[in-house]
C-alpha positions as CSV (number, residue, x, y, z in Angstrom):
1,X,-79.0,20.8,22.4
2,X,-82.4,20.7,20.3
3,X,-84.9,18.4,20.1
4,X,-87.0,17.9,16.7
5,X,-90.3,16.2,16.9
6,X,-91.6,14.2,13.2
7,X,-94.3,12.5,12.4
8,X,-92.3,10.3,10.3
9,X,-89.8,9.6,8.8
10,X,-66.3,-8.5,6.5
11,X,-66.1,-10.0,4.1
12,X,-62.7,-8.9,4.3
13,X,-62.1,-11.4,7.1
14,X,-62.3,-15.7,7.4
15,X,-62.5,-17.0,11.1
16,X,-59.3,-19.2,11.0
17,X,-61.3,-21.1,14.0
18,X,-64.8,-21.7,15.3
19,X,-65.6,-24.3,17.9
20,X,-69.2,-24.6,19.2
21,X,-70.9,-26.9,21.4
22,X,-74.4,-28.2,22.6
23,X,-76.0,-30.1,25.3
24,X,-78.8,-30.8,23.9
25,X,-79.2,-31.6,19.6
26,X,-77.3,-29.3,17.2
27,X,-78.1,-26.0,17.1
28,X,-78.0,-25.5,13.5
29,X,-79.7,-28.7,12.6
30,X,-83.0,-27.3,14.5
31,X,-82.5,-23.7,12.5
32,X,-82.4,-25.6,9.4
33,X,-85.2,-27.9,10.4
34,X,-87.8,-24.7,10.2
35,X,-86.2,-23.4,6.8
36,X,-89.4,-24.8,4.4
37,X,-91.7,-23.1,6.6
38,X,-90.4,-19.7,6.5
39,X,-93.2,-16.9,6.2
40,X,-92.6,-13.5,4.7
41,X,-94.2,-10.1,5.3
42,X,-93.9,-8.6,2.4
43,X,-97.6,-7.4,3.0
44,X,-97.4,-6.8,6.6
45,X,-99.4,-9.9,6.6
46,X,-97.4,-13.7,6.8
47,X,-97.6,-15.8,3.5
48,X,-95.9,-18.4,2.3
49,X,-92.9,-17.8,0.3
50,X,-94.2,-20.1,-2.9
51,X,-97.3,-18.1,-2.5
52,X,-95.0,-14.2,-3.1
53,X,-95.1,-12.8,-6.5
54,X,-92.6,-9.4,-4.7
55,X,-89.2,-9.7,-5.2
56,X,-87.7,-11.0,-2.1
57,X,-84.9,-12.5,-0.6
58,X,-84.9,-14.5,2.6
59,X,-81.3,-15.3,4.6
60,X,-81.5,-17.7,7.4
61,X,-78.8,-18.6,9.8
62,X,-77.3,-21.8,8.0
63,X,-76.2,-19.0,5.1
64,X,-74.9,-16.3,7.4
65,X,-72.5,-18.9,9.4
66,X,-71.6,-19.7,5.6
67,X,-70.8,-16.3,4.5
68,X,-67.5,-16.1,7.2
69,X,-68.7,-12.4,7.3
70,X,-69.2,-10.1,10.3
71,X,-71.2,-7.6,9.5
72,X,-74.5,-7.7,8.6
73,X,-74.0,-5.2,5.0
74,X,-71.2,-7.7,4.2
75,X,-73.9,-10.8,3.8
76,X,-76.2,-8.2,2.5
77,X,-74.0,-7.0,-0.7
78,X,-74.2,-10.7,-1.9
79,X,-77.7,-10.4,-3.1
80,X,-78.7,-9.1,-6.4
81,X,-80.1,-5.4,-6.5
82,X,-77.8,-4.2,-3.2
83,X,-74.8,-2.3,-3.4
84,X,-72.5,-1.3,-0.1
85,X,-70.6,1.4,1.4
86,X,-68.7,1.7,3.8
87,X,-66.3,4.6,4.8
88,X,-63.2,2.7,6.6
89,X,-62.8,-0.9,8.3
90,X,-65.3,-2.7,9.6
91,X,-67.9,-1.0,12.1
92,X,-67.6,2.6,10.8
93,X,-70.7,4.4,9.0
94,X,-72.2,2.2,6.6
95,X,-74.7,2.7,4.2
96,X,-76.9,0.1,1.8
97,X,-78.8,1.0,-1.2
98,X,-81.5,-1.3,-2.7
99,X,-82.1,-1.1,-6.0
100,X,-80.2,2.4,-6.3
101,X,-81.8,4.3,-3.7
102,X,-80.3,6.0,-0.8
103,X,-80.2,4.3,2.5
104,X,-82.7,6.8,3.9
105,X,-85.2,5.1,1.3
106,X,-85.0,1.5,2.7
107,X,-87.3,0.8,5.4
108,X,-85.4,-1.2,8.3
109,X,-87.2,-3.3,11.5
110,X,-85.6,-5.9,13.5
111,X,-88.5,-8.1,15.2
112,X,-90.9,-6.0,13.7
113,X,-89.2,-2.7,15.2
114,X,-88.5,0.3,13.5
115,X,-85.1,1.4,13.3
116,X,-83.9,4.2,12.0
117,X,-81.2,6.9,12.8
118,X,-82.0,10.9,11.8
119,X,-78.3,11.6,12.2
120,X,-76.9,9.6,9.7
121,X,-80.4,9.2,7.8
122,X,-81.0,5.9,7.3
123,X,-80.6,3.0,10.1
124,X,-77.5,2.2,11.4
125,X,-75.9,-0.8,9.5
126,X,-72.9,-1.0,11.2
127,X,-74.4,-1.5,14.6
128,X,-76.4,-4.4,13.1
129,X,-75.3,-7.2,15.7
130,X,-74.9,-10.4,13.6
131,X,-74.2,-12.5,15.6
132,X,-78.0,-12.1,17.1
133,X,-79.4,-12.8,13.8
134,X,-81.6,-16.1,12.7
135,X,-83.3,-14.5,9.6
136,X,-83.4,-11.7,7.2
137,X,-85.9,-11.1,4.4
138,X,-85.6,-8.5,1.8
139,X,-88.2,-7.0,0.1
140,X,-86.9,-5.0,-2.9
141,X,-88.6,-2.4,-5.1
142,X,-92.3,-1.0,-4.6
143,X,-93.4,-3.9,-3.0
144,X,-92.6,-2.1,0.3
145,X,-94.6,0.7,-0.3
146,X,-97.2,-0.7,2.5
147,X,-94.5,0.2,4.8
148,X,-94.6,4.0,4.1
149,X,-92.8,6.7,1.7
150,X,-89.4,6.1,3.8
151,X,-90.0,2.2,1.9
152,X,-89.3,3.5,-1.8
153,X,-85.9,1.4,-2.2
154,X,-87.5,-1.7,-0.2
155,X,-88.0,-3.0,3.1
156,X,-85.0,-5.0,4.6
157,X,-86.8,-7.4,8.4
158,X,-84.8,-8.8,10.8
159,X,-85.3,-11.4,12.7
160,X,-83.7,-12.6,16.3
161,X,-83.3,-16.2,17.6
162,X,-86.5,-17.5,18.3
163,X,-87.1,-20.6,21.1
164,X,-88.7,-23.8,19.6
165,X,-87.7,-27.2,21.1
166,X,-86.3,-28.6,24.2
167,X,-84.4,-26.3,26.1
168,X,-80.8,-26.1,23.7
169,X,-77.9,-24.2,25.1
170,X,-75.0,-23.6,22.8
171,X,-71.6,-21.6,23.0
172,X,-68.6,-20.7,20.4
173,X,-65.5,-18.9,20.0
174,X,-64.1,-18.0,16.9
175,X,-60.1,-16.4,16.0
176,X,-59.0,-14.7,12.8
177,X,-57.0,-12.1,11.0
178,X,-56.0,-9.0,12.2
179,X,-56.0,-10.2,15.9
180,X,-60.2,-10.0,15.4
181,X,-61.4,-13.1,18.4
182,X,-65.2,-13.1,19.1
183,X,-67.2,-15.3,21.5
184,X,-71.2,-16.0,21.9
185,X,-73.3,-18.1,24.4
186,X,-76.7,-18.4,24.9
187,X,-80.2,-20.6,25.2
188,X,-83.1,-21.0,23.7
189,X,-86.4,-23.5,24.0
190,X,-89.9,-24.0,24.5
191,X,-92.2,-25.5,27.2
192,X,-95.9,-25.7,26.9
193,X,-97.0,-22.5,26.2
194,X,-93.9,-20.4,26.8
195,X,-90.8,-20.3,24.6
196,X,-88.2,-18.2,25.3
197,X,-84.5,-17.4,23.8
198,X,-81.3,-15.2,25.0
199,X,-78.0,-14.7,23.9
200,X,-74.8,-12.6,24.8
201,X,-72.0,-11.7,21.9
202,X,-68.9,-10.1,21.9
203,X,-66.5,-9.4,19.1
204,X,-63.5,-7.3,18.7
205,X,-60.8,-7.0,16.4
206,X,-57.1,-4.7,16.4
207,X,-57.8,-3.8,12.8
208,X,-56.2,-2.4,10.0
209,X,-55.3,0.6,8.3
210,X,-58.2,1.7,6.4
211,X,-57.5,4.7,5.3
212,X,-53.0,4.2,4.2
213,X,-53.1,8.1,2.4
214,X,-51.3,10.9,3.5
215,X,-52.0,13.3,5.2
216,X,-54.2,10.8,7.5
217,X,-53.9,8.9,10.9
218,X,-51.2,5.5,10.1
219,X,-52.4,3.8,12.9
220,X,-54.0,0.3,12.7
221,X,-58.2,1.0,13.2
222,X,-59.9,-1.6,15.6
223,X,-63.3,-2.0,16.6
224,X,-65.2,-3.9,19.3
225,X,-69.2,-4.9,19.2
226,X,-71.1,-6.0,22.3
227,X,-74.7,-7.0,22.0
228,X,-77.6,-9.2,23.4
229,X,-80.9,-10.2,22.2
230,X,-84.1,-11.7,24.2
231,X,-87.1,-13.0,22.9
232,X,-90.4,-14.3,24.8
233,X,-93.6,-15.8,23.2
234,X,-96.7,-16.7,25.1
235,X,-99.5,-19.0,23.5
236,X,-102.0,-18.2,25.9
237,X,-104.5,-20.2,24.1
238,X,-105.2,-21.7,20.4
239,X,-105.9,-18.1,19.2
240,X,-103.9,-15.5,21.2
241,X,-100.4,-14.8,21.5
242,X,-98.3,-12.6,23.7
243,X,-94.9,-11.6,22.6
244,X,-91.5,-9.4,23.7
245,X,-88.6,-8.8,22.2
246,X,-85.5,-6.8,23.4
247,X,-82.3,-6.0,21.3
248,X,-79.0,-4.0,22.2
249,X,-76.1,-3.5,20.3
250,X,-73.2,-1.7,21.4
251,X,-70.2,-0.3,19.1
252,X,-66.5,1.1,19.8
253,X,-64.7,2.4,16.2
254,X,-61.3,3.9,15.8
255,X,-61.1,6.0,12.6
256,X,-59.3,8.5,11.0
257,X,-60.3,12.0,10.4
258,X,-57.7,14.2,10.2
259,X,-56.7,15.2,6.0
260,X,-54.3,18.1,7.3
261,X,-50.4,17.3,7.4
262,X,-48.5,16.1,9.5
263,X,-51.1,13.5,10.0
264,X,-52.9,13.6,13.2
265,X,-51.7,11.0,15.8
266,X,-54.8,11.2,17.8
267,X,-57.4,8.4,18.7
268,X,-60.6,9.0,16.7
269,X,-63.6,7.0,17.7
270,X,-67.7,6.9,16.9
271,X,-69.6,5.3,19.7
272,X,-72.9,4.0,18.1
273,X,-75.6,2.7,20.5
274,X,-78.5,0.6,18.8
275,X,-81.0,-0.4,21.1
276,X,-85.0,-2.0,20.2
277,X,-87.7,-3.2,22.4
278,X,-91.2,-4.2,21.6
279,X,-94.2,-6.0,22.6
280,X,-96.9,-7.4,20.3
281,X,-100.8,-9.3,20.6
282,X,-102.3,-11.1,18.4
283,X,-105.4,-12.5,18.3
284,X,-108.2,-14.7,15.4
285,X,-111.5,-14.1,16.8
286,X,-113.1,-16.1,13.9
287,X,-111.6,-18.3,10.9
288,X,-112.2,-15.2,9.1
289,X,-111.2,-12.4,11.4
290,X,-108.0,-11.7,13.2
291,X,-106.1,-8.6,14.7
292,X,-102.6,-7.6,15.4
293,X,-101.6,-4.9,18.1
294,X,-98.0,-3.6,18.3
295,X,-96.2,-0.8,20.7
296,X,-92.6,-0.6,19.7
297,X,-89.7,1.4,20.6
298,X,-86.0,2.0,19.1
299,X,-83.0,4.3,19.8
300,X,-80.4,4.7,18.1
301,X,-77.3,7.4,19.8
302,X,-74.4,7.9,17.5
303,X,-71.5,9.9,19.1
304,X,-67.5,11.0,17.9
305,X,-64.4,12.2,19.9
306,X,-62.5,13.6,20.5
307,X,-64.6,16.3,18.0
308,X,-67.6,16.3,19.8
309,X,-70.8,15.3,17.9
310,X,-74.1,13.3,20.0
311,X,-77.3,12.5,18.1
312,X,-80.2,10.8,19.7
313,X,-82.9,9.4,17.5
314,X,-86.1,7.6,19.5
315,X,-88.8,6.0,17.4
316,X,-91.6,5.0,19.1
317,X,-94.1,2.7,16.5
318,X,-98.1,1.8,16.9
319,X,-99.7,-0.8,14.8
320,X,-103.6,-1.4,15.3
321,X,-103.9,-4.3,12.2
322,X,-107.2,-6.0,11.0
323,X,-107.0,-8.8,8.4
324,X,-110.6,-10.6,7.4
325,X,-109.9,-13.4,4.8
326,X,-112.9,-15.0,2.2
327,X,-111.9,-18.1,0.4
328,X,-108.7,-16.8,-1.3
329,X,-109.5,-13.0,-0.9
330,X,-107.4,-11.5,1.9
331,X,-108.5,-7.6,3.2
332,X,-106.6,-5.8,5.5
333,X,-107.3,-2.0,7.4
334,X,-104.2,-0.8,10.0
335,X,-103.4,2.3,11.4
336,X,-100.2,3.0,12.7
337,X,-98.0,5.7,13.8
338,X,-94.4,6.4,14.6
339,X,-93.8,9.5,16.5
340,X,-89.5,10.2,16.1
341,X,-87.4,12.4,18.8
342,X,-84.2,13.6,17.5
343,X,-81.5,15.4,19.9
344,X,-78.2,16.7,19.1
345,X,-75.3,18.0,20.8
């Protein structure tokens, strides 16, 4: 084992069913209901869409549920400038260029968190839980550049459910091809000063053959992805807010890897662990003068068998950000740094 320190760094399926239910008011009606006042940071710093001259793309959850995908690449490929690949069925290594550039050159956070995997360079699409999403925005071309040399293709954010409202439960379960069944349930609200939102997903499918040549495996390839997302906010007054975030996705792949003949008959599978926690502050001292303080952290363990191969990459992110705004003039000064721990095995 080593350790490397850096300074830096489907639509192939339709649900054939989906049945949901609320207590409370419809849960995509109060998604939609926020749609017009969606902010972007294509800066680092919230602005208005209307107000963006970058060239960016926002997703929200109305257009996801849409999509009948169930992967996050596969909603992804739909937008102009992004091109997809993917190296067998569903859940096995993924990659997604923006604009032409490798995956390693697209600059990936999910609530503001870093994510990125050393192993496979570039973050890990395929453990990309979508069934945790509310939002994506996509920032393509040199826009993203504020986000570091590892933005040169663009900067992709994603966003988890976030609790506004009464308290809203809501539940579905969905059935399609290739015996694929998936399930989610969850909560979300706000009260006074707190709001607050959790959900629990499971989807698993007995797959297909994704690679029919000879020489390779003929077995059907399933997967199975298990995640969970939480989200906390704290107004504590009129100009300070406390918030947490936690995010864990969990993947089990079949494949096929053998090219010698006979074909191999055994079970090939990737195990990919995605996992992201962070807390942030912020705080407007003056009508002119607010800050922004960030610690993140993100993991992201990638691991094969029966040919043994482990990776471990650990990003842990700081973000110290000033923003002082006069009339229309907006300047900002930040410091950040994100410290990377990569293992192998």
């Amino acid at each position: 084992m080593k350790t490397v320190l850096f300074g830096k760094r489907l639509g192939w399926l339709t649900l054939a069913a989906l049945a949901s239910f609320s207590s409370f008011v419809s849960h995509s009606q109060t998604r939609s209901s926020t749609l017009a006042e969606t902010m972007v940071t294509a800066t680092r710093t919230e602005q208005p869409l209307v107000d963006l001259v970058a060239d960016v793309t926002v997703i929200d959850r109305d257009e996801i549920e849409r999509s009948g995908a169930t992967g996050l690449a596969d909603v992804l490929v739909r937008v102009p400038g992004i091109e997809m690949i993917r190296n067998g069925g569903p859940g096995t290594r993924t990659d997604v260029y923006l604009r032409g550039a490798e995956t390693r050159f697209t600059a990936v956070f999910v609530d503001g968190v870093r994510v990125d995997s050393q192993s496979t360079g570039g973050a890990p699409w395929e453990a990309m839980p979508l069934a945790q999403i509310e939002r994506v925005e996509i920032v393509r071309g040199p826009a993203g550049a504020v986000y570091g040399s590892d933005a040169l293709g663009g900067v992709v954010q994603i966003f988890t459910r976030k609790g506004q409202g009464p308290l809203t439960p809501f539940a579905g379960v969905g059935l399609g091809t290739y015996g694929t069944r998936r399930w989610e349930a969850g909560f979300s609200g706000a009260q006074g000063s707190v709001d607050y939102a959790f959900s629990l997903a499971r989807e698993a499918s007995s797959g297909f053959n994704a690679r029919p040549v000879t020489g390779y495996n003929a077995d059907d390839d399933g997967y199975a992805i298990e995640s969970l997302s939480g989200r906390l906010g704290w107004q504590l007054n009129a100009a300070h807010r406390l918030e947490a975030s936690l995010l864990s996705s969990n993947v089990d792949t079949q494949y096929d890897a053998s090219n010698k003949a006979p074909a191999s008959t055994r079970d090939d599978r990737t195990y990919n662990l995605m996992q992201t926690k962070g807390m942030s502050w912020r705080g407007r001292w003056s009508d002119s003068y607010s800050t922004q303080l960030s610690l993140t952290e993100s993991r992201a363990q990638y691991e094969t068998k029966p040919s043994v191969y482990l990776s471990m990459t650990r990003l842990n992110g700081y973000l110290f950000q000033n923003e002082w705004r006069f009339g229309g003039h907006l300047l900002t000064a930040a410091w950040s740094a994100r410290p990377t721990t990569w293992r192998t095995a």
